[in-house]
Structures are given as structure tokens and as C-alpha cells.
FIKOLVEX-462013 format. One line per 5 residues: number of its first residue (from 1); their letters; for each residue x, y, z of C-alpha. Coordinates in pm, 1 decimal. Example, Ala and Ser with C-alpha at 12.3 -4.5 7.8 and 13.67 -1.06 7.14 Angstrom:
% FIKOLVEX-462013
1 = AS = 1230.0 -450.0 780.0 | 1367.0 -106.0 714.0
This chain:
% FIKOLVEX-462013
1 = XXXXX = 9570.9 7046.3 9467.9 | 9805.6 7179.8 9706.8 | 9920.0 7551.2 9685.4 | 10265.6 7624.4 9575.3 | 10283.6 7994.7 9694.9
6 = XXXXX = 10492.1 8097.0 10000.6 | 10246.6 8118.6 10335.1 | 10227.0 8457.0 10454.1 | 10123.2 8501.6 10850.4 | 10077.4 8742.7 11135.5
11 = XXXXX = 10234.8 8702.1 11420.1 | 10270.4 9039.9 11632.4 | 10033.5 9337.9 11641.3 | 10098.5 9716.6 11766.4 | 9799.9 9933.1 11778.4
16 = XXXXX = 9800.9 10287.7 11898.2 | 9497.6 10403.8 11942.2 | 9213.8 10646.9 12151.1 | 9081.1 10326.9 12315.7 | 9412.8 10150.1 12382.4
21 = XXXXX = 9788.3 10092.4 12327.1 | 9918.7 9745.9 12278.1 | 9726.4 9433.1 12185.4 | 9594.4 9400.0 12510.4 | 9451.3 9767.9 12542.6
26 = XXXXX = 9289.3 9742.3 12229.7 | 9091.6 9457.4 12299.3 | 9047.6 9564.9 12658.6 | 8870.5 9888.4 12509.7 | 8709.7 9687.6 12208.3
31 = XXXXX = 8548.5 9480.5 12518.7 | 8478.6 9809.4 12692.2 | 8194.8 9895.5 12415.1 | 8257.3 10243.3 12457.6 | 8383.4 10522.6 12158.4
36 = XXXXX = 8734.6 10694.6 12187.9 | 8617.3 11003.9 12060.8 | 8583.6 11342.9 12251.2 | 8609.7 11692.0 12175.2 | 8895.7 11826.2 12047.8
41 = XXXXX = 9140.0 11988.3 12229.3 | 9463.1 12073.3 12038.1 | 9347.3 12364.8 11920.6 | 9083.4 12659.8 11917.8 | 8773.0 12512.1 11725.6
46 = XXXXX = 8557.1 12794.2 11784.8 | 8546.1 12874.5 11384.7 | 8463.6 12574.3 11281.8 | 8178.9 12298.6 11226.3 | 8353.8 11980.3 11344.3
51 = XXXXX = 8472.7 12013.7 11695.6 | 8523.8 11641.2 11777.3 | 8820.1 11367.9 11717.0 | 8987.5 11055.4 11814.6 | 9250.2 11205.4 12028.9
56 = XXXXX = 9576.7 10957.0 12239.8 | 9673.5 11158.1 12551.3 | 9810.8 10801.6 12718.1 | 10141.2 10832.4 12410.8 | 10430.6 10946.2 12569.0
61 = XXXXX = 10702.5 10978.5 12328.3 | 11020.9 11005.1 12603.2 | 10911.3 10687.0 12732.1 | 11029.7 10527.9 12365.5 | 11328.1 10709.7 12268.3
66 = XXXXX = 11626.0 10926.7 12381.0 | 11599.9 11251.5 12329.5 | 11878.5 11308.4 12054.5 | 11656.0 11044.5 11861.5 | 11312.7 11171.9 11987.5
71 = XXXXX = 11429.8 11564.6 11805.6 | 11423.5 11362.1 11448.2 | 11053.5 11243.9 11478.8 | 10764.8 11384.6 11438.4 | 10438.4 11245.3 11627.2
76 = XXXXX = 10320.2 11086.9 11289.3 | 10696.3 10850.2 11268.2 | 10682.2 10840.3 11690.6 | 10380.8 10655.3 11627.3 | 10484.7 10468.5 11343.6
81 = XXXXX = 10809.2 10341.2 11541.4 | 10672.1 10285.6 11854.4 | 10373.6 10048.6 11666.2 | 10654.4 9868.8 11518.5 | 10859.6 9801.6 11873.4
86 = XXXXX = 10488.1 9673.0 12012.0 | 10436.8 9469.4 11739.4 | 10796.5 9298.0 11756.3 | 10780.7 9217.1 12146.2 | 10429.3 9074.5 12046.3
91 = XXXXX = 10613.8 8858.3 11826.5 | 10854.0 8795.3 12040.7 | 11183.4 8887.8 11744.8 | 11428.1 9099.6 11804.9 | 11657.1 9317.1 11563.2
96 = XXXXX = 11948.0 9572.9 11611.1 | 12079.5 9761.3 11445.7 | 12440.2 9643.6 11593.3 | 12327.5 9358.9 11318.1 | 12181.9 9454.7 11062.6
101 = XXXXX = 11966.4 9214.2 10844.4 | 11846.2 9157.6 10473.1 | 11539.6 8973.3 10523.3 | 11343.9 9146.1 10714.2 | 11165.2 9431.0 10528.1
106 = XXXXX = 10905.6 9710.7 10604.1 | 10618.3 9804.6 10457.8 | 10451.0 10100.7 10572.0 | 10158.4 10351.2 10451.3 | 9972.1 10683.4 10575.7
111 = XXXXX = 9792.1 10939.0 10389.0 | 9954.0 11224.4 10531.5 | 10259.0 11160.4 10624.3 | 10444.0 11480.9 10792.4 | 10189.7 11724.8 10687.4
116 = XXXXX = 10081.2 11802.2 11011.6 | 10435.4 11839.0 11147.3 | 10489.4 12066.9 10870.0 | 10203.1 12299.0 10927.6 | 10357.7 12380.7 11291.0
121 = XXXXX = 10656.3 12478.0 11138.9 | 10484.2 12816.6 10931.1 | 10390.6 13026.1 11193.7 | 10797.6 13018.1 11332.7 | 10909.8 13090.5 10988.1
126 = XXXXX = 10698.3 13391.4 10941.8 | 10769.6 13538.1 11251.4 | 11153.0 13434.0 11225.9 | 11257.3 13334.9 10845.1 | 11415.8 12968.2 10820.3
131 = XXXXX = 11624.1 13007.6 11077.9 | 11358.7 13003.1 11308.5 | 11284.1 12646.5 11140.2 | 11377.5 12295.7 11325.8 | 11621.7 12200.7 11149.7
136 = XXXXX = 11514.2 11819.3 11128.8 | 11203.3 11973.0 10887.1 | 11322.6 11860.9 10609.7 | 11401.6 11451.9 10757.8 | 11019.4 11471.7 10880.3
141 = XXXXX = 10772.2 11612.1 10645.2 | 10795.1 11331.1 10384.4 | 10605.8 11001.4 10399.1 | 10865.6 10770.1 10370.2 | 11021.2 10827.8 10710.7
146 = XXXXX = 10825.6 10596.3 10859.9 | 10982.3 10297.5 10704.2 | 11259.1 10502.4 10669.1 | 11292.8 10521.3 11055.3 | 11154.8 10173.4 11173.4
151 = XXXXX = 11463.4 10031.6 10926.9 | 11722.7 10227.2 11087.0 | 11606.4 10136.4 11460.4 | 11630.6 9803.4 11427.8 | 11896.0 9762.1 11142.6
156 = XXXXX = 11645.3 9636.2 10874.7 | 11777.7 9652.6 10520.9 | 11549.4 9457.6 10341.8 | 11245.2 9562.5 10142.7 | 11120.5 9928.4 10244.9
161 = XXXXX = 10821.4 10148.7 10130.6 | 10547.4 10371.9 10269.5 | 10256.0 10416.8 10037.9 | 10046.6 10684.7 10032.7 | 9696.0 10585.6 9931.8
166 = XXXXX = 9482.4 10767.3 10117.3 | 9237.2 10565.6 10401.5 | 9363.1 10243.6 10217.0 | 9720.9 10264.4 10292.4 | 9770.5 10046.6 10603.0
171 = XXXXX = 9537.3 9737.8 10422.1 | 9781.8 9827.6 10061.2 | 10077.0 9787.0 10290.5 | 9989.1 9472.3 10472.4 | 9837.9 9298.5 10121.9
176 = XXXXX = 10216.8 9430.8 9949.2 | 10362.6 9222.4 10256.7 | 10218.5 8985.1 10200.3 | 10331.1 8958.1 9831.5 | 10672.0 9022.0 9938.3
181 = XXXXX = 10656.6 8691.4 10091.0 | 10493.1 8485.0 9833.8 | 10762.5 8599.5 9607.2 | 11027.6 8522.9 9898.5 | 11191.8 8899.7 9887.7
186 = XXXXX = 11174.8 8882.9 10229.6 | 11121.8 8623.4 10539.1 | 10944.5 8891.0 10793.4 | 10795.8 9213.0 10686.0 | 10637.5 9512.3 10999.8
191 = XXXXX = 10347.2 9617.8 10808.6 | 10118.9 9892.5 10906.5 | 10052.7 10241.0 10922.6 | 10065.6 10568.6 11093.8 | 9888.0 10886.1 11101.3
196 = XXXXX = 9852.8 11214.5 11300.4 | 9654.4 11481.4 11120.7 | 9500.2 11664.5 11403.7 | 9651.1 12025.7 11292.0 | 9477.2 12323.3 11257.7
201 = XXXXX = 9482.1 12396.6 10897.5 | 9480.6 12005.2 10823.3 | 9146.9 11959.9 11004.4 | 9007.9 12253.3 10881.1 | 9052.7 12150.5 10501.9
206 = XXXXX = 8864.3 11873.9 10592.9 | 8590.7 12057.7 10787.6 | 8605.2 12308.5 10497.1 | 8486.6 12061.2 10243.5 | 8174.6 11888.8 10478.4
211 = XXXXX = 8358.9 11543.2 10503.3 | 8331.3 11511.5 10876.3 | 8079.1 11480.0 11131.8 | 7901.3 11819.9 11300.0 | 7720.2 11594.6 11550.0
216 = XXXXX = 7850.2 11583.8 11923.1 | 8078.2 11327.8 12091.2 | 8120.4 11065.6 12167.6 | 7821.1 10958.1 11944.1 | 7922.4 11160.3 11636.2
221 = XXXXX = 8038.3 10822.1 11439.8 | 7724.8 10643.8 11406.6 | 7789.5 10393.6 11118.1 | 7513.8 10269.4 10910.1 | 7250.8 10494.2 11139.0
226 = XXXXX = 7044.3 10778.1 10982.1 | 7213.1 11030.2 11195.5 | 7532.1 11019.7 11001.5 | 7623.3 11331.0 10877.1 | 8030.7 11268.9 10821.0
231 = XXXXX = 8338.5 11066.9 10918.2 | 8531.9 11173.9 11271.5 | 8957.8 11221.3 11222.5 | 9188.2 11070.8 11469.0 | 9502.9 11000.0 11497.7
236 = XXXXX = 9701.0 10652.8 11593.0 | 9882.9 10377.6 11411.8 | 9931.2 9976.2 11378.2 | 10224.2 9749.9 11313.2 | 10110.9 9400.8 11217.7
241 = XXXXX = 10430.3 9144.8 11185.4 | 10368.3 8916.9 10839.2 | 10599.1 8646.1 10822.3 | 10660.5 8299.5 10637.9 | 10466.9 8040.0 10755.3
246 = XXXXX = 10799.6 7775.9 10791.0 | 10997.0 8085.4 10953.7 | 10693.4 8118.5 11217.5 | 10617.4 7795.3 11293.2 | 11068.0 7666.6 11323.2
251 = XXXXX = 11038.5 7936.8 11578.9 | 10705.3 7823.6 11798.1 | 10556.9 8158.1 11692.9 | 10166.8 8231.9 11797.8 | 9997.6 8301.8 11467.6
256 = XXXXX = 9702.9 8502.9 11479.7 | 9583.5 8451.5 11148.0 | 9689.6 8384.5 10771.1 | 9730.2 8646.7 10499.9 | 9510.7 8484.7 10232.2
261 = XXXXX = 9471.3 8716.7 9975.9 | 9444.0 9096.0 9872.8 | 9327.5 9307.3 9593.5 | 9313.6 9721.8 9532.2 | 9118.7 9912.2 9231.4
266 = XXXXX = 9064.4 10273.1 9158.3 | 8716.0 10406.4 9099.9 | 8837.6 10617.6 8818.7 | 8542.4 10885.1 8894.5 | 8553.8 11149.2 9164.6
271 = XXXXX = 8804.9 11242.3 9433.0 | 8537.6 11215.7 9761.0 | 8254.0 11003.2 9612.5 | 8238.8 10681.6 9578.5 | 8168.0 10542.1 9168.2
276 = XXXXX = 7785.7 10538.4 9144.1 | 7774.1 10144.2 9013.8 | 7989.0 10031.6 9291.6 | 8147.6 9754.1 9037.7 | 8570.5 9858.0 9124.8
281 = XXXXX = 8439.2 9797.8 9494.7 | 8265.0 9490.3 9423.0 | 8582.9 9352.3 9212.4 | 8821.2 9403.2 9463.5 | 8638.0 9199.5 9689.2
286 = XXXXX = 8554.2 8931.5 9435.7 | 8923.8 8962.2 9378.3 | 9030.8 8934.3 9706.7 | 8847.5 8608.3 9727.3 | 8952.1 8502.5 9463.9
291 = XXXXX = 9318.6 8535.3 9545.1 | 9237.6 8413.3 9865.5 | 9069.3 8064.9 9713.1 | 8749.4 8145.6 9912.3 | 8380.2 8202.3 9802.8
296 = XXXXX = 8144.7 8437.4 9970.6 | 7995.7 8182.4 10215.0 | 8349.9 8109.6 10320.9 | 8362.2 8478.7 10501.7 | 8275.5 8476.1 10858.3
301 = XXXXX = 8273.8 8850.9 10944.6 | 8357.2 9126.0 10738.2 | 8476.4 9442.5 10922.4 | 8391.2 9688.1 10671.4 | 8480.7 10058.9 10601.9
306 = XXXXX = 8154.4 10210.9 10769.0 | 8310.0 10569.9 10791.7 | 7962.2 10696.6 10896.7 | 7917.8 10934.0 10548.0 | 7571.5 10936.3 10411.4
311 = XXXXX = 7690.7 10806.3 10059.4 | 7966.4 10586.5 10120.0 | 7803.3 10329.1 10427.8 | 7472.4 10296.3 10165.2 | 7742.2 10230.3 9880.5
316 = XXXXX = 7958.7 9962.3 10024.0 | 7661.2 9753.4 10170.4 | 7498.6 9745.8 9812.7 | 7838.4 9628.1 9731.1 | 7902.2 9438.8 9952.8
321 = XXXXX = 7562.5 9269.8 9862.6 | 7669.2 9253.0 9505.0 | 7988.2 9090.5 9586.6 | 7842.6 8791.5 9850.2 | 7483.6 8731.1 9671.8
326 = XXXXX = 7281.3 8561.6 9912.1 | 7549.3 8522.6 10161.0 | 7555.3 8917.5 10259.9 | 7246.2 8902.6 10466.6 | 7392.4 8591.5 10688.7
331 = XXXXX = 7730.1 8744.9 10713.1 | 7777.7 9012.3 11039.2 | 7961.1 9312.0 10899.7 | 8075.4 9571.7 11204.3 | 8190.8 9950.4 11127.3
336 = XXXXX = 8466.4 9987.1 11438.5 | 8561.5 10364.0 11374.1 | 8264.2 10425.7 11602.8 | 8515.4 10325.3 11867.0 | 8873.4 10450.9 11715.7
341 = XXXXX = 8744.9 10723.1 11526.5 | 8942.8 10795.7 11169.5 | 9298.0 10806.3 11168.3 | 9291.1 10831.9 10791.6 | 9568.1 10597.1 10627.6
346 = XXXXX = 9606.8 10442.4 10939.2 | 9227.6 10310.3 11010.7 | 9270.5 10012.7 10804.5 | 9608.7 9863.4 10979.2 | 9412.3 9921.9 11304.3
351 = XXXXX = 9094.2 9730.2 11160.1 | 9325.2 9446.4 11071.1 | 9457.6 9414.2 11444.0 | 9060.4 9445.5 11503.3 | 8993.2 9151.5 11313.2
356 = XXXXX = 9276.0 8974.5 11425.9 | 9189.6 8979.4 11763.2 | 8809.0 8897.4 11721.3 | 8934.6 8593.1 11551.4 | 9198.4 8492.4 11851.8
361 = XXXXX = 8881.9 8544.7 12111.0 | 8591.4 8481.6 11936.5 | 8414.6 8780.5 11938.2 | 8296.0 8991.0 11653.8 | 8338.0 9406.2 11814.3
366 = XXXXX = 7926.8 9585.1 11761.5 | 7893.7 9880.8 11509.7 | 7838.7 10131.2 11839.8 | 7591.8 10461.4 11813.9 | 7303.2 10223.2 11621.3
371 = XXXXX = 6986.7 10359.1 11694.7 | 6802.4 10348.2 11385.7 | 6945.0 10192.6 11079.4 | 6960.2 10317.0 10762.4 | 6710.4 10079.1 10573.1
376 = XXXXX = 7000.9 10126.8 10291.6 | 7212.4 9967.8 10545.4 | 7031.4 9634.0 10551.0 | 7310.3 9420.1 10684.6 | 7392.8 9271.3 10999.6
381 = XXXXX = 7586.6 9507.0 11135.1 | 7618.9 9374.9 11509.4 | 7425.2 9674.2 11652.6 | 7589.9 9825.7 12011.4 | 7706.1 9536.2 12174.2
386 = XXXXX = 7937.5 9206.0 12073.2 | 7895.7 8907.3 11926.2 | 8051.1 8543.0 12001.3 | 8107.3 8350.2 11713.5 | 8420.5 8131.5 11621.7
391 = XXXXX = 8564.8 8314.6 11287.2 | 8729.6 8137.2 11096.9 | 8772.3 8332.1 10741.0 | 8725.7 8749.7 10764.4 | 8747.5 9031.5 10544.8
396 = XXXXX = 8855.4 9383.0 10578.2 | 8750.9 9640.1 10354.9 | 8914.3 10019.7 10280.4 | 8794.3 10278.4 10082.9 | 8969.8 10598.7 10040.5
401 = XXXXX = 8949.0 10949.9 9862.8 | 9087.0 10913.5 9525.6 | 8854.7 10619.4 9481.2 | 9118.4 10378.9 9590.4 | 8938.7 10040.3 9683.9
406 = XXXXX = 9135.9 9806.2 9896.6 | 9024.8 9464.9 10083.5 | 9233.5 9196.4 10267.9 | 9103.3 8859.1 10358.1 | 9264.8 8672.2 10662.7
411 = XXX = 9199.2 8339.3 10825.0 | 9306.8 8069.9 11085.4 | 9590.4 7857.4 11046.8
């Protein structure tokens, strides 16, 4: 029977990340097999436990926009539009806003937003009073300006949202992109996510409530390994272009892979850990394969959420177990924030790219740091170095605080 539903595809990525800008930077440093993550050095971390992060000192902002444009962004929508502009010249479209367009939308999600941005703002207004304030403040703090600002750069006055779920945003935004096509709101959607938490008071909250890792870089992401001890923040973003099938292919457009389906649940039990049965994690993937038309020995690779926490790596391989019966222990499953380290709302946009590119090259990226694995670990996770293997069907999975499950499931055309 064939399927009636509108074909949603990718066609351009934009990463920014600590191991590369662009498509071919990423993979370069995916090849590379070594971490992004170093000490931190944006601010004093003499008072505090975690002392390491993802960090991009290659981003120069004047190099993407003028300055009367560059004093209304904040590093967090920088990134956002800048992923967007690599992601369109990977896609080879161009838009203007000298003509502007309906059917192209944007779809955009972080967990942060222009918190961080924010934060750098109190110190001037208690030593000054809001007049010491920039007086863009108020056009940056709030989440929505990155769609908000990728729309008015290139004249795009379709669909436009930026969710805020927490480290499932950028998968929630690509899987709503998706349904935006299906439904045929819009012919081309940038779909992604930005972040850029590394702030004083930001990283401290999360230091403050034993989330992240204590352990030295670059080593101090260790998925699936008995040293983990916590999760290591960075900072980046990813653009991924979704687009109609018909509208890519009248155009000769390189697909990397197919949109196939998507699902999202809430735990409904506890803001940091993870709900002790697993079953809203193991749903969303049966979901997700379900709405993809797939069954679990369909899956090639799964790149899973691996944020190197003691409960939550144990928790999503029993469900991922749970969800693929048998087919879990033949399926490779890689944790890649060993090498980009945790941009938060961002990670799972960059994981997508990830994914997309192992499936162009044929190469599945290692879970790096692996030195002894967590016998409550027991997948295939791909220890330290690559794998070849032609993939053909993949999943992503994203699990944030809040309990918000998400999982994607992409595949070749």
C-alpha cells in the first residue's frame, strides 16, 4: 500500500560545534576520534566542582554580520543564524529578504534561550541602573529570537517557532518540521537549534545541583563507562534543511536522508531523573517506529542520548532493550557528546547532522573515553574508534530534564 503522506527530507546541514563548523568540519573532527572538550575558560572556576566544557573559539561573529545587525544578537541567536546560512549554502537555496516568501518556515528550539546573555547584563545594572543596560536586552533574552531572527534575514514568513524543551528541543523541532510538511503548511522548513549557556551563574546552577561531570578533560564524558560521574555543558548549534520530497528532487537536490517518523512523551515523575520503569522512553521509540512504518530490526544504528550520568546511560539502554527485544544487542548504539560535549537544547540537532553524515559515508562515529563498560550498559556501543557499516534506517534519541522523551528516525531515500 503506498503512503499518502507528504515526504519530508534533509537536504542541508549547519553544525557549530567544539570539533567543527560546517558539514565538512564536523565530520572532519568526527573522523579525528578526538573530544572537543577542555577546561573552561570564560570565567573564574576556582569555586566550583566542574571546571570543564565544550567551548567554540574558531566562531567569529563579524565574519557573519554587519555590525548594526551583529549589536541585536546575542551569541545564543549568532549561532542560531549563522547554522541556518550553513545549512542553506549546503542546500544550495537561497532567500532574501528583498523577497520575501510564505513557504518556507522555521522551526527552531533551545533550552535556554537568552539566559546567558541576560546574566551579563546584571552586574552593569547594579553598578549603573538600566541605563547602563544594552538597550537590545529586551529583543535578546527571549527564546523565540532565534526563529524570530533567521525569518527576518532571509525574508521567511512562513511557519515560525522555537520550542523550549529542554535537551530535546532541536530533535522536537526537526520531528514538528517534519509534520509541517506532511500537512503541506510549508514546502522547506530550517530546523535546528541553538544554545550558549556557558555563563557564570548559568553553569554554576548546574554545578550546584551535581548534574555535571567533576572528572578532568578531555576524558570527563565517558558514556556508558563506570567513570561517569555527570554530563559536560557546551555550547554550539545545528540547522538541518527539511523539505518536500517533489520540491527536492524538481530541483536536483542531494538528500541526505528521509524524515520518517517522530514521537515525544513526558515522564510525568521528577524534574532530573529519569521515570524508574522506563515505559514513556520505551513508547516514544516504539512510537517513533511506528510512525516511521519500521520494526526494531529495521534500525541500523541508533545514536542515543548517552549524556554520561550514572542513572540516565543504565536507563535508556534497558529501554532501549525493552523497545528493540532481541534486536538491541545486534544494533550499534554510539553516545557522541564524548566528542561535542552538551550544548543542552542544541545536542540533539547536532546528533541529527551526526547521523546524517554517518549515513552519507558509511561510518557509524565510536562512543570515545570507553575503558570499562558499565555491565548495565550492555550494548554495542562502538567503543573508541569507528565503525563502517552501510546504514540504511537510524534513530536518534533525546532525553531532557522535565522528563521530556523525544526520538527521530531517519533513513535513505
Amino acid at each position: 500500500m503506498s503512503d499518502p503522506r507528504r515526504r519530508a527530507v534533509i537536504t542541508g546541514l549547519g553544525p557549530i560545534t567544539c570539533i567543527g563548523t560546517g558539514r565538512k568540519a564536523l565530520w572532519a573532527g568526527l573522523l579525528a576520534e578526538k573530544s572537543g572538550i577542555g577546561p573552561l575558560t570564560y570565567f573564574d572556576t576556582a569555586q566550583l566542582h566542574a571546571r570543564c566544557a565544550g567551548e567554540i573559539h574558531d566562531f567569529d561573529p563579524k565574519k557573519w554580520f554587519p555590525p548594526q545587525r551583529l549589536k541585536r544578537l546575542d551569541r545564543y541567536a549568532q549561532f542560531a543564524v549563522a547554522a541556518a546560512h550553513l545549512a542553506l549554502q549546503d542546500a544550495g537555496l537561497t532567500y532574501s529578504p528583498d523577497s520575501p516568501t510564505t513557504r518556507i518556515g522555521v522551526s527552531y528550539g533551545t533550552a535556554l534561550g537568552g539566559v546567558a546573555n541576560a546574566e551579563s547584563e546584571y552586574a552593569p545594572f547594579l553598578a549603573g541602573g538600566p541605563k547602563a543596560v544594552k538597550h537590545t536586552l529586551a529583543l535578546q533574552v527571549f527564546g523565540g529570537s532565534a526563529h524570530s531572527n533567521i525569518a527576518i534575514e532571509f525574508g521567511l514568513q512562513g511557519i515560525g517557532t522555537t520550542n523550549s524543551n529542554s535537551c530535546a528541543s532541536g530533535p522536537i523541532a526537526v520531528g514538528e518540521a517534519m509534520r509541517y510538511i506532511r500537512d503541506g503548511m510549508a514546502d522547506v522548513v530550517i530546523a535546528g537549534a541553538a544554545e550558549s549557556p556557558l555563563s557564570p551563574l548559568t553553569y554554576s546552577a548546574f554545578d550546584l545541583i551535581r548534574t555535571m561531570s567533576r572528572r578532568e578533560p578531555p576524558t570527563a564524558c565517558c558514556p556508558f563507562d563506570v567513570r561517569r560521574d555527570g554530563f559536560v555543558m557546551g555550547e554550539g548549534a545545528a540547522a538541518l534543511i527539511v523539505e518536500e520530497y517533489e520540491h527536492a528532487k524538481r530541483r536536483g537536490a542531494r538528500i541526505y536522508a528521509e524524515v520518517l517518523g517522530y514521537s515525544l512523551s513526558n515522564d510525568a515523575h521528577h524534574m532530573t531523573s529519569p521515570h524508574p520503569t522506563g515505559d514513556p522512553a520505551i513508547r516514544t521509540m516504539r512510537e517513533t517506529l511506528a510512525d516511521a512504518r519500521l520494526n526494531p530490526a529495521d534500525i541500523d544504528y541508533i545514536n542515543a542520548h548517552a549524556s554520561s550520568t550514572r542513572v540516565n546511560d543504565s536507563s535508556e539502554s534497558r529501554c532501549i532493550h525493552a523497545a528493540l527485544g532481541h534486536h538491541a544487542r545486534r544494533v550499534p548504539v554510539s553516545g557522541t557528546k564524548a566528542y561535542t560535549a552538551h550544548p543542552l537544547g542544541a545536542t540533539g540537532a547536532i546528533e541529527l547532522a551526526i547521523c546524517c553524515l554517518a549515513m552519507e559515508h558509511g561510518w557509524i562515529p565510536p562512543t570515545l573515553h570507553s575503558e570499562n563498560q558499565d555491565p548495565e550498559c550492555d550494548l554495542d556501543i562502538v567503543p573508541n574508534h569507528g565503525r563502517e557499516m552501510k546504514l540504511r534506517r537510524v534513530l536518534s534519541n533525546s532525553f531532557g530534564f522535565g522528563g521530556i522523551n523525544a526520538c527521530i528516525a531517519i533513513g535513505a531515500v
